[in-house]
C-alpha positions as CSV (number, residue, x, y, z in Angstrom):
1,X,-21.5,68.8,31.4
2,X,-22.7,66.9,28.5
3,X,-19.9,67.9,26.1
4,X,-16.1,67.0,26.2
5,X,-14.3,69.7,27.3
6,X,-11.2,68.8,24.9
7,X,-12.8,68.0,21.5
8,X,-16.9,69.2,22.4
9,X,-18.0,65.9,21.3
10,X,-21.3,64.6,23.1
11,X,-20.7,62.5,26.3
12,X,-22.0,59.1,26.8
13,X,-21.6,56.8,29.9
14,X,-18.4,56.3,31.1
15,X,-15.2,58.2,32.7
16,X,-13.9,59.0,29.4
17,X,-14.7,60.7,26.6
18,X,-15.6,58.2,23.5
19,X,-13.8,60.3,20.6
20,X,-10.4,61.8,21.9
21,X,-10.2,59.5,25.5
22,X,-10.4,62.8,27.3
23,X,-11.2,62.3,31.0
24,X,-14.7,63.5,31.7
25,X,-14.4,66.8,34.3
26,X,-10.8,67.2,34.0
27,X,-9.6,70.2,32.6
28,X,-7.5,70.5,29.2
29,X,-4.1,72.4,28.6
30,X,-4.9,74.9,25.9
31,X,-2.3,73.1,23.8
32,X,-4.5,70.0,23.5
33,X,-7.8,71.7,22.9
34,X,-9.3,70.8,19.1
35,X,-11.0,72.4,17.1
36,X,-15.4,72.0,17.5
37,X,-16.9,70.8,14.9
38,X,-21.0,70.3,14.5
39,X,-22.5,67.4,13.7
40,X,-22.4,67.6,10.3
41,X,-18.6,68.6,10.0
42,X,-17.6,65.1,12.0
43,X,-19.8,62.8,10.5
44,X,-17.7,63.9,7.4
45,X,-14.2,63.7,8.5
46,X,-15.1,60.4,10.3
47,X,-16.1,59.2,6.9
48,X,-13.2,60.5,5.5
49,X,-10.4,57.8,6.4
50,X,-7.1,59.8,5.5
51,X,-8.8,62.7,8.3
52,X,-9.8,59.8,10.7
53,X,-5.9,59.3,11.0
54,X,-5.5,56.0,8.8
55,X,-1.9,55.5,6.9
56,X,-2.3,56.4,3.4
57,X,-0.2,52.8,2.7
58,X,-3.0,51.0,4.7
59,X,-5.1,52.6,2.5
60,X,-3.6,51.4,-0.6
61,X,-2.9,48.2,0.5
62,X,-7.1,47.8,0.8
63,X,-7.5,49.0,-2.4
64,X,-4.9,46.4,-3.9
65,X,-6.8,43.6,-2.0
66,X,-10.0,44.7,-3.1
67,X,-9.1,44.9,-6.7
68,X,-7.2,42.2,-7.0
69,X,-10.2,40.2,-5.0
70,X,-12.5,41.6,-8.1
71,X,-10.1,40.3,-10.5
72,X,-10.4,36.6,-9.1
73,X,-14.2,36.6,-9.0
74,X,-14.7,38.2,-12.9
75,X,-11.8,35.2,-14.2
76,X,-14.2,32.4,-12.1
77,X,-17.1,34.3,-13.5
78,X,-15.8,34.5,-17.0
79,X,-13.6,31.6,-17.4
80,X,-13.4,28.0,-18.8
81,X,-13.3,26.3,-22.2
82,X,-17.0,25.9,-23.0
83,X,-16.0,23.2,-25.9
84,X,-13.8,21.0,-23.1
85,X,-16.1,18.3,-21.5
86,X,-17.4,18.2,-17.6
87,X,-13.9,16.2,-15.9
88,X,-11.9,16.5,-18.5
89,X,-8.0,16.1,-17.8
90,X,-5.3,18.2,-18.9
91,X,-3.2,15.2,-18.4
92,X,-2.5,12.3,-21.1
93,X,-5.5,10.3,-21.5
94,X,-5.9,6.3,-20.4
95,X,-7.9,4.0,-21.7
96,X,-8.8,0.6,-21.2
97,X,-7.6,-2.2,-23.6
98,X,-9.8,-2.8,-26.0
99,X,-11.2,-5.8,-27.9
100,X,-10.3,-5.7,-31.7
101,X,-12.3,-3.3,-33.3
102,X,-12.3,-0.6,-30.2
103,X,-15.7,-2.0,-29.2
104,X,-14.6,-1.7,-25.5
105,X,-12.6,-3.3,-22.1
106,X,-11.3,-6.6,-23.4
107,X,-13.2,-9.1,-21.1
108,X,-11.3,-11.1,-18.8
109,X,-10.0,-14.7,-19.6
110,X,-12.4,-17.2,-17.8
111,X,-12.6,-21.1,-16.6
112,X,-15.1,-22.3,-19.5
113,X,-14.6,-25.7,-19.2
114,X,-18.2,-26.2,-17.0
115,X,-19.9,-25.4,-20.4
116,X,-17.9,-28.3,-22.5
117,X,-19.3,-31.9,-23.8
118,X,-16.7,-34.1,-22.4
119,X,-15.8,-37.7,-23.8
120,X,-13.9,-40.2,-21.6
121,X,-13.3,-43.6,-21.0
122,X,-15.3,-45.5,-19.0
123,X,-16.0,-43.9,-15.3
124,X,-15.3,-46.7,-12.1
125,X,-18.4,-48.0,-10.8
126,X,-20.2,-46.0,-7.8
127,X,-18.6,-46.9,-4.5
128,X,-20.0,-46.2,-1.2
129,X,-17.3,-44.2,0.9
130,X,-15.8,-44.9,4.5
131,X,-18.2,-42.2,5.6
132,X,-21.2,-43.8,4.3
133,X,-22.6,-41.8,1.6
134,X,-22.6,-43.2,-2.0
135,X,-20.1,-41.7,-4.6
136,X,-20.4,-41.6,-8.9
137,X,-17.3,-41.1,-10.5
138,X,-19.0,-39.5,-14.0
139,X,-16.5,-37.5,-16.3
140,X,-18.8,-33.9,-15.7
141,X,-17.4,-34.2,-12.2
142,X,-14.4,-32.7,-13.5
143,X,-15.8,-29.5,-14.5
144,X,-17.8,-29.1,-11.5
145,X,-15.8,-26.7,-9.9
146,X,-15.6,-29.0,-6.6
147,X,-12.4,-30.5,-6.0
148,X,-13.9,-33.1,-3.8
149,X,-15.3,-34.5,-6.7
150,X,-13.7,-36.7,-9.2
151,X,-13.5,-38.4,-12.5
152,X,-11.7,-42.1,-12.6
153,X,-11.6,-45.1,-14.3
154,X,-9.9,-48.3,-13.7
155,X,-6.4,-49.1,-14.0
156,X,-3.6,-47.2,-15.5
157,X,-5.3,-44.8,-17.8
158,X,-1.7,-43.7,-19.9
159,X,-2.4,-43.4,-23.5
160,X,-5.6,-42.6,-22.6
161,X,-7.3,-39.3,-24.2
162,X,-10.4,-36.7,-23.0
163,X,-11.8,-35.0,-25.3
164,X,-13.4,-31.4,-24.4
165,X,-16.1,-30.0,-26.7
166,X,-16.4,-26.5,-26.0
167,X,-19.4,-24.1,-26.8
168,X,-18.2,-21.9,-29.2
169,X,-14.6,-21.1,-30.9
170,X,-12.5,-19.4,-27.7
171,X,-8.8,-18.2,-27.8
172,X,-7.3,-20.2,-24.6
173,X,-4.8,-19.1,-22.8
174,X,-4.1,-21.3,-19.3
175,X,-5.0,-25.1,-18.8
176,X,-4.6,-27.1,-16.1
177,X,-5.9,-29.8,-13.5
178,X,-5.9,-31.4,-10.5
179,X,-4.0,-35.0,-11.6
180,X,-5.9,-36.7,-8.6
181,X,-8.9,-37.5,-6.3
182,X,-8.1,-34.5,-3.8
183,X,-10.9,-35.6,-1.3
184,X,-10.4,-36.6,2.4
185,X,-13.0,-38.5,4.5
186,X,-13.7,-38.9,8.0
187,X,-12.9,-42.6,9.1
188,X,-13.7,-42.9,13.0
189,X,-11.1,-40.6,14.7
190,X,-9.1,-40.1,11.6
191,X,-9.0,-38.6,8.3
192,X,-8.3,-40.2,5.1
193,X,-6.6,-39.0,2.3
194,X,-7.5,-40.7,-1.2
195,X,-5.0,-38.3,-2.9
196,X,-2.3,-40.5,-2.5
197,X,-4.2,-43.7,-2.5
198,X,-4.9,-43.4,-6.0
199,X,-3.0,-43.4,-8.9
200,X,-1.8,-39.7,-10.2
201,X,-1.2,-38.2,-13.6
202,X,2.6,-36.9,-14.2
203,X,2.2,-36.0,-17.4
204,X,0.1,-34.2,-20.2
205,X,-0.6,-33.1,-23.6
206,X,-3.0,-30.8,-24.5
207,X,-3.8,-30.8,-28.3
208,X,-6.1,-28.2,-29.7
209,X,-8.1,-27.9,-33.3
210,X,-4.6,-26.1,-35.4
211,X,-2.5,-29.0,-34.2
212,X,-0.7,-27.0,-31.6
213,X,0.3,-29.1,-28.5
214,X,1.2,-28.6,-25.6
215,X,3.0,-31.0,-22.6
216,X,3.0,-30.3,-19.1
217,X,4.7,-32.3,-16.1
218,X,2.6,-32.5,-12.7
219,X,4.0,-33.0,-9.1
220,X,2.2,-35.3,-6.9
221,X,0.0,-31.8,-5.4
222,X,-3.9,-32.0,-4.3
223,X,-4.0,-28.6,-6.0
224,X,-5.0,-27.0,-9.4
225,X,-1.6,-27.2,-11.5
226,X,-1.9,-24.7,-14.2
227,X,0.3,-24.1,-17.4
228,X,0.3,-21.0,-19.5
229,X,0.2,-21.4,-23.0
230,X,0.3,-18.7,-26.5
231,X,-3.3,-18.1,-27.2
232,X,-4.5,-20.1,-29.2
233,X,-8.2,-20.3,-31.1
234,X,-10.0,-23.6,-30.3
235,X,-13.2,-25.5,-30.6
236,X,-12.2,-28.2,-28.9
237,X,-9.5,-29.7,-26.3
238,X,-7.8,-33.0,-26.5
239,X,-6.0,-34.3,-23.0
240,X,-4.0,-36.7,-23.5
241,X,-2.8,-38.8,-20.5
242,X,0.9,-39.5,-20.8
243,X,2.0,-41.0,-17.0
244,X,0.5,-42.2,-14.0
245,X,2.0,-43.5,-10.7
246,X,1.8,-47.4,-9.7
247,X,-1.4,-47.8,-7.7
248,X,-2.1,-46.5,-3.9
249,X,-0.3,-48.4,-1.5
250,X,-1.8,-50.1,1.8
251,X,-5.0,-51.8,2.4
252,X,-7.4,-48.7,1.2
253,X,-4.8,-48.1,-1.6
254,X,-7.0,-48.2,-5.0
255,X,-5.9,-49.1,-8.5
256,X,-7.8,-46.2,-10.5
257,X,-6.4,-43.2,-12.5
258,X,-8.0,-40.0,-11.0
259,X,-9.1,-36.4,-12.4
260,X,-10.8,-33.7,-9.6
261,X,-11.0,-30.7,-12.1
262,X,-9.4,-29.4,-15.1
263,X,-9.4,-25.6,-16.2
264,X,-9.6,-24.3,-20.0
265,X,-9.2,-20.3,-19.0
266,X,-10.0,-18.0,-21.9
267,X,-12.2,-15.9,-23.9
268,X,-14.6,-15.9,-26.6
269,X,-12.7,-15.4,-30.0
């Protein structure tokens, strides 16, 4: 038998029949024989979906997909504002401060007092240290950026004033220093501490070119102590030593007023 006895559609390999599920050999109740079609006739009610038994909803539903599917590729297709540029926001725009003038990000205040001409009393004479190695005392060493290093001069330096020559007109707006000689040297098995074995600044004024001046207080700290101040346009810096403490105490205490660094943080006017 090479044709299902139920629907008459060819037989392949198997126990049932591939279109209507018909067992192969069995017979078939005259109320469940279909009609035959040829070959023609079922290739086009296969095709045909609402005769191959699908829901018309299902149908519909497809359609809907479909359409709405073509809708979303022609609005990619089509879309966008030509005249908006590549990564633009829709939110509000951000922008960087600006220098005056809108000539871009306002550059960031800076330590500029490495680039100054410095004027100081006299510096202490080299010494050699308890480690061996021979030290200068020179007033660039406190714009060096090396706390370890230090300006100082003899004796109580109060009333005393350094004057720092900078490059160019800057607008300042943070000064500072460290008010000692912030170094510690091996001595055998121990360490010692000049910081406290020489005299430290307690107090300031810094005068710039308008006049404007400026005090600050120090505590007895081996660390930068900084002081905010308005900005204010300056060629050059004036620090004026107001207070020092008595001389270092104990047989490597040292009668010298001490400066490791000093900071002028600002930027070019």
């Amino acid at each position: 038998m090479s044709t299902c006895a139920r629907c008459g559609h060819e037989l392949g390999v198997g126990r049932f029949c591939t279109n209507c599920g018909h067992p192969i050999g069995q017979p078939v109740p005259e109320s469940e024989v279909l009609p035959r079609l040829d070959d023609a006739s079922y290739a086009a009610s296969s095709a045909d979906p609402a005769r191959a038994g699908l829901p018309s909803w299902l149908i519909a539903v497809v359609g809907a997909v479909l359409a709405l599917v073509l809708v979303v590729v022609l609005v990619i297709w089509l879309g966008g504002d030509d005249d908006e540029p590549s990564g633009a926001s829709s939110g509000p725009a951000t922008s960087a401060p600006s220098e005056p003038g809108g000539t871009g990000p306002a550059p960031r205040p800076a330590n500029v007092a490495a680039t100054t001409r410095i004027e100081a009393p006299e510096p202490a004479p080299a010494t050699t240290d308890l480690d061996g190695s021979l030290v200068g005392y020179a007033a660039e060493q406190m714009v060096d950026g090396v706390p370890q290093t230090t300006w100082r001069t003899g004796g109580d330096a109060s009333g005393s004033t350094i004057l720092f020559t900078l490059r160019r007109p800057t607008s300042l707006t943070r000064v500072g220093l460290v008010n000692g000689y912030a170094k510690q040297v091996p001595n055998g098995a121990t360490l010692v501490d000049w910081y406290p074995l020489n005299r430290r600044i307690t107090s300031v004024e810094w005068v710039f070119d308008d006049g404007t001046t400026v005090g600050q207080d120090l505590r007895e700290v081996r660390r930068m102590q900084g002081v905010r101040i308005d900005a204010v346009t300056t060629r050059t810096v004036q620090l004026r030593i107001l207070g020092v403490t008595d001389p270092g105490a104990g047989p490597l205490g040292r009668d010298y007023t001490a400066i490791s660094e000093v900071m002028l943080s600002g930027t070019r006017a």
